[in-house]
LUMDREN-896712 format. One record per residue (C-alpha): residue number from 0; residue in three letters; x, y, z. Coordinates in Angstrom, 3 decimals. Example, Ala and Ser with C-alpha at 12.3 -4.5 7.8 and 13.67 -1.06 7.14 Angstrom:
BEGIN
{i:0, aa:ala, u:12.300, v:-4.500, w:7.800} $
{i:1, aa:ser, u:13.670, v:-1.060, w:7.140} $
This chain:
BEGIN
{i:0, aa:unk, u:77.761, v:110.441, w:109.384} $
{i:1, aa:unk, u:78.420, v:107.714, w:111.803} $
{i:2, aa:unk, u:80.784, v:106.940, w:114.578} $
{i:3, aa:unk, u:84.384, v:105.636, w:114.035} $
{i:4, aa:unk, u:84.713, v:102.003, w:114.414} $
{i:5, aa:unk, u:86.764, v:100.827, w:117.805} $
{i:6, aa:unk, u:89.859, v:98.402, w:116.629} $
{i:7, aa:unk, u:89.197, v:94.801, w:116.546} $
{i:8, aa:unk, u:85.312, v:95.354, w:116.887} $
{i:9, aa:unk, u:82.209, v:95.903, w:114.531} $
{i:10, aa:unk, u:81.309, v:98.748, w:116.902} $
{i:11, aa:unk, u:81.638, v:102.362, w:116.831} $
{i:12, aa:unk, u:84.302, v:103.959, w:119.263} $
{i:13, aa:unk, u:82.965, v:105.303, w:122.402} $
{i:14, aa:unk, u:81.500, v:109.309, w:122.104} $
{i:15, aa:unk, u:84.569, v:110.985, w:122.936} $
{i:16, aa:unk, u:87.326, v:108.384, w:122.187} $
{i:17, aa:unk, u:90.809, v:109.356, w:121.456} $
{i:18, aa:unk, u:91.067, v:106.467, w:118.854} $
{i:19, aa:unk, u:92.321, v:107.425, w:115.873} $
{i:20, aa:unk, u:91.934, v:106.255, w:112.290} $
{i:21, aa:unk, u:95.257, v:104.311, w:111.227} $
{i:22, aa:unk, u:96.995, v:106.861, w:108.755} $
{i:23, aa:unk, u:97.305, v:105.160, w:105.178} $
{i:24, aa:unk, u:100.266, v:103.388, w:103.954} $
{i:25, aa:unk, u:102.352, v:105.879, w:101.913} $
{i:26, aa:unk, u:102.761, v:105.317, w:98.814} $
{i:27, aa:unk, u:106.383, v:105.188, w:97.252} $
{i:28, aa:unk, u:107.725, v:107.228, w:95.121} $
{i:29, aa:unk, u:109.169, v:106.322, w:91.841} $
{i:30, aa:unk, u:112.498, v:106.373, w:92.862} $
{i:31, aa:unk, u:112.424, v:104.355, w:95.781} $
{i:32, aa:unk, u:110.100, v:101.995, w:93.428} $
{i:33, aa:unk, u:112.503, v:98.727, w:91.928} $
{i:34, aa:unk, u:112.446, v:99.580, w:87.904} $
{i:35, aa:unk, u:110.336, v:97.240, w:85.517} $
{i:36, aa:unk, u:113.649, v:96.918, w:83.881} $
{i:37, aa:unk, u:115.518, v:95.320, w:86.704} $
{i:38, aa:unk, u:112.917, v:92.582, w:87.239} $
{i:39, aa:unk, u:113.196, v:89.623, w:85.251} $
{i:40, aa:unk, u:109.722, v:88.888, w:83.564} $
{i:41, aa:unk, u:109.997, v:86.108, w:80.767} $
{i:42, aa:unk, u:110.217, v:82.274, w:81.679} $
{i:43, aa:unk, u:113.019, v:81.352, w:79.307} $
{i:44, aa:unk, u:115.307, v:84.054, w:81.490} $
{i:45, aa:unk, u:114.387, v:82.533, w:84.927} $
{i:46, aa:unk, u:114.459, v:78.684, w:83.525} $
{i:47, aa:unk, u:118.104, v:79.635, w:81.854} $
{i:48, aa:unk, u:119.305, v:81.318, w:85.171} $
{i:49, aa:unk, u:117.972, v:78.159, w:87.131} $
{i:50, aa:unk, u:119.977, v:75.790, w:84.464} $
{i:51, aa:unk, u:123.020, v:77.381, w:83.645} $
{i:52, aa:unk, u:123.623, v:79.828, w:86.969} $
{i:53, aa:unk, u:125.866, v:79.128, w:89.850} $
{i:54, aa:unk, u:124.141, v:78.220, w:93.136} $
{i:55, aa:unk, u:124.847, v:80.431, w:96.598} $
{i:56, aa:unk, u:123.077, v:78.741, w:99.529} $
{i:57, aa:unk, u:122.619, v:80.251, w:102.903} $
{i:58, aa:unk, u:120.744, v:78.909, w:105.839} $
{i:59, aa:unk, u:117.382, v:80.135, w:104.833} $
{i:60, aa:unk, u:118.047, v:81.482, w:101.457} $
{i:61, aa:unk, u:119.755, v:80.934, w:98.314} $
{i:62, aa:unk, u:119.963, v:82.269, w:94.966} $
{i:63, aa:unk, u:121.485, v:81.311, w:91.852} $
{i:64, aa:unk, u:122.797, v:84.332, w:89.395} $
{i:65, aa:unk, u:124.369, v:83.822, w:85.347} $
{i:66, aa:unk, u:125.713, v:86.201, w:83.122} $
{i:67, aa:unk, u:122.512, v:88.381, w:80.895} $
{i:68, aa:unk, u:122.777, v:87.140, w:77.489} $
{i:69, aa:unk, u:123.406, v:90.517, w:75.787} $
{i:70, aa:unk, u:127.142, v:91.411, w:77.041} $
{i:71, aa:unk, u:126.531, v:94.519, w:76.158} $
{i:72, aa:unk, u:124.455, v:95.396, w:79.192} $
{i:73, aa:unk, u:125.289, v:96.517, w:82.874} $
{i:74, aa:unk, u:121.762, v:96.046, w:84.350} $
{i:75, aa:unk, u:121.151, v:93.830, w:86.741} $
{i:76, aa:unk, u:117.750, v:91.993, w:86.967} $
{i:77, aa:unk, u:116.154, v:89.722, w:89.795} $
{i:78, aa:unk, u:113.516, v:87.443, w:90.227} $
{i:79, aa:unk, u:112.058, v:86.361, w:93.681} $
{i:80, aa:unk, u:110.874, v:82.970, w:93.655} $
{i:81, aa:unk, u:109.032, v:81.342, w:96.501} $
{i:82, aa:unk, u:107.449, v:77.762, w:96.698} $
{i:83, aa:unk, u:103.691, v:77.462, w:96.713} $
{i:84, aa:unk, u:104.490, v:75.373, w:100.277} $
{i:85, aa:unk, u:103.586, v:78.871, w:101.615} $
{i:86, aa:unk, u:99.943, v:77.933, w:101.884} $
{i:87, aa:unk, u:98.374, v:81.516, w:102.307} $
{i:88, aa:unk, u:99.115, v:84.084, w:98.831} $
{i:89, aa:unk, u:98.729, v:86.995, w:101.678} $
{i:90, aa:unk, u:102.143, v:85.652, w:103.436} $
{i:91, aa:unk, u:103.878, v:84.902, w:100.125} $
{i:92, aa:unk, u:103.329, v:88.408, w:98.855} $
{i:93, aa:unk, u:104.322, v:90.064, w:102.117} $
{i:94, aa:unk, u:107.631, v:88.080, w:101.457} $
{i:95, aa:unk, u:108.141, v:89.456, w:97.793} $
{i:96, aa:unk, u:107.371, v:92.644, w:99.243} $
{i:97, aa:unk, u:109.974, v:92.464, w:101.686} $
{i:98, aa:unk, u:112.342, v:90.353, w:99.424} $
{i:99, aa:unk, u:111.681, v:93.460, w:96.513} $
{i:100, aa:unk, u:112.963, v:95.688, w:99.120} $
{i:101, aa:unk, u:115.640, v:94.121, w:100.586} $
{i:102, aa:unk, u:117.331, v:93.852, w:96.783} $
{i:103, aa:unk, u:116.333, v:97.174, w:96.179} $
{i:104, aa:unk, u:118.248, v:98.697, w:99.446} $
{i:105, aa:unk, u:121.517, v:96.525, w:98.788} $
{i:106, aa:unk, u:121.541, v:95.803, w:94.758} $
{i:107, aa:unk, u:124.955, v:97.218, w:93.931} $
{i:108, aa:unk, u:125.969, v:94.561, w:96.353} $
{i:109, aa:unk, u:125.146, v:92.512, w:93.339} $
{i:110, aa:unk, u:127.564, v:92.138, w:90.145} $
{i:111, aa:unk, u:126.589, v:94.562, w:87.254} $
{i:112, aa:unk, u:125.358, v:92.721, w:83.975} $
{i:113, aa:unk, u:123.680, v:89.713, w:86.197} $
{i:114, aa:unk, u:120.534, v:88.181, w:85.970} $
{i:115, aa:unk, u:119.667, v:86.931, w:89.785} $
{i:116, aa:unk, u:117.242, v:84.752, w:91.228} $
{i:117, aa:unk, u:116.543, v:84.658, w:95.114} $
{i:118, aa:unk, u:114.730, v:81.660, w:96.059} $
{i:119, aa:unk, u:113.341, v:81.086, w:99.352} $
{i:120, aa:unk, u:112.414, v:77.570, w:101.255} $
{i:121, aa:unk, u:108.547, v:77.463, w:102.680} $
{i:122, aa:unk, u:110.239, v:78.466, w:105.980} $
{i:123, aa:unk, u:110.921, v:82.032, w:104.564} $
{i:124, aa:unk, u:107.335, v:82.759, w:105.643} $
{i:125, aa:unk, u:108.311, v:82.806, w:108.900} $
{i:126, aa:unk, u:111.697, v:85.470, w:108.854} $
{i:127, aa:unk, u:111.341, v:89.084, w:109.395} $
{i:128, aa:unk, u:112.473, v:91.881, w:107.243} $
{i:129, aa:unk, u:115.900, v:91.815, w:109.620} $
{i:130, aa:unk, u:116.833, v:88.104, w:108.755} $
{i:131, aa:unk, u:116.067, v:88.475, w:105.293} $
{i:132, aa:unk, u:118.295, v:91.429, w:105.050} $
{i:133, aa:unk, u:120.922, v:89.946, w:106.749} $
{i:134, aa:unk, u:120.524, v:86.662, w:104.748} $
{i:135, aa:unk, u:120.429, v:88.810, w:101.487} $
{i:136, aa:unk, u:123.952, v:91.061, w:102.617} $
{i:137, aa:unk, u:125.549, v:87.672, w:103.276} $
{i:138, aa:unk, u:124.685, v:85.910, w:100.061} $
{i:139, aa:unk, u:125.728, v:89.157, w:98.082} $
{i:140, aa:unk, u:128.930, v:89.160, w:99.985} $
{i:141, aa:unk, u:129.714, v:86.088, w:98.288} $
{i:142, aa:unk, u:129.081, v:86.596, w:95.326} $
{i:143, aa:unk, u:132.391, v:86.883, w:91.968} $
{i:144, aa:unk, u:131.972, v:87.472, w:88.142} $
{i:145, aa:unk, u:134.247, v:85.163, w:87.444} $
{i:146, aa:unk, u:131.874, v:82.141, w:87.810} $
{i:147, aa:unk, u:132.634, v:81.371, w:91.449} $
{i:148, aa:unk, u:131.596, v:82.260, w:94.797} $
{i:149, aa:unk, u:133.752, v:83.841, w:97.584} $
């Protein structure tokens, strides 16, 4: 068996090192997971939200949201949409990642029986979790049912 492997090097860790193996992500469970359900999958939903939904812009985010088609239903669904500005795929999926948990922590902040898309600007790639949060709250704050914004 060989040596552990020192951080940042190709070399094992000294005999005797206190340096520890990083412990492995944990992995969520399924309720702390956002459903299937709630995301919104099919083209025609996100190109019908985009032309007939109402626009909320923020400094650094915006999103537009439109009634689901079956009135019937209370669930909300999301998209997260980011421009392909955001050169490196690593740095746009650490912002869906971050985006898919941000929705997931405040989504009854969002009206029942919406479908809602978040887009970001190329410069998202650069806010932490915090400012996306507190982009996200402040959007959702202004958000109505009855077709306009607060």
């Amino acid at each position: 068996m060989s040596a552990p492997l020192a951080s940042g090097s190709l070399e094992p860790a000294p005999a005797g090192s206190s340096e520890q193996q990083p412990a492995p992500a944990p992995r969520l469970s399924p309720d702390r997971k956002l459903p299937r359900k709630e995301i919104l999958r099919r083209r025609s939903d996100v190109e019908r939200v985009m032309r007939t939904g109402i626009k909320v812009a923020g400094p650094s985010l915006y999103l537009r949201y439109a009634r689901n088609p079956d009135p019937r239903t209370t669930e909300r669904r999301v998209a997260f949409l980011l421009p392909r500005q955001i050169r490196r795929a690593v740095d746009r999926n650490r912002v869906k990642r971050q985006m898919r948990e941000v929705y997931r922590l405040h989504k009854e902040r969002f009206p029942a029986g919406y479908d809602v898309l978040l887009l970001l600007p190329p410069s998202a790639a650069t806010l932490g979790f915090e400012r996306l949060d507190e982009l996200t709250r402040d959007l959702a704050a202004r958000l109505t049912c009855d077709g306009k914004t607060a």
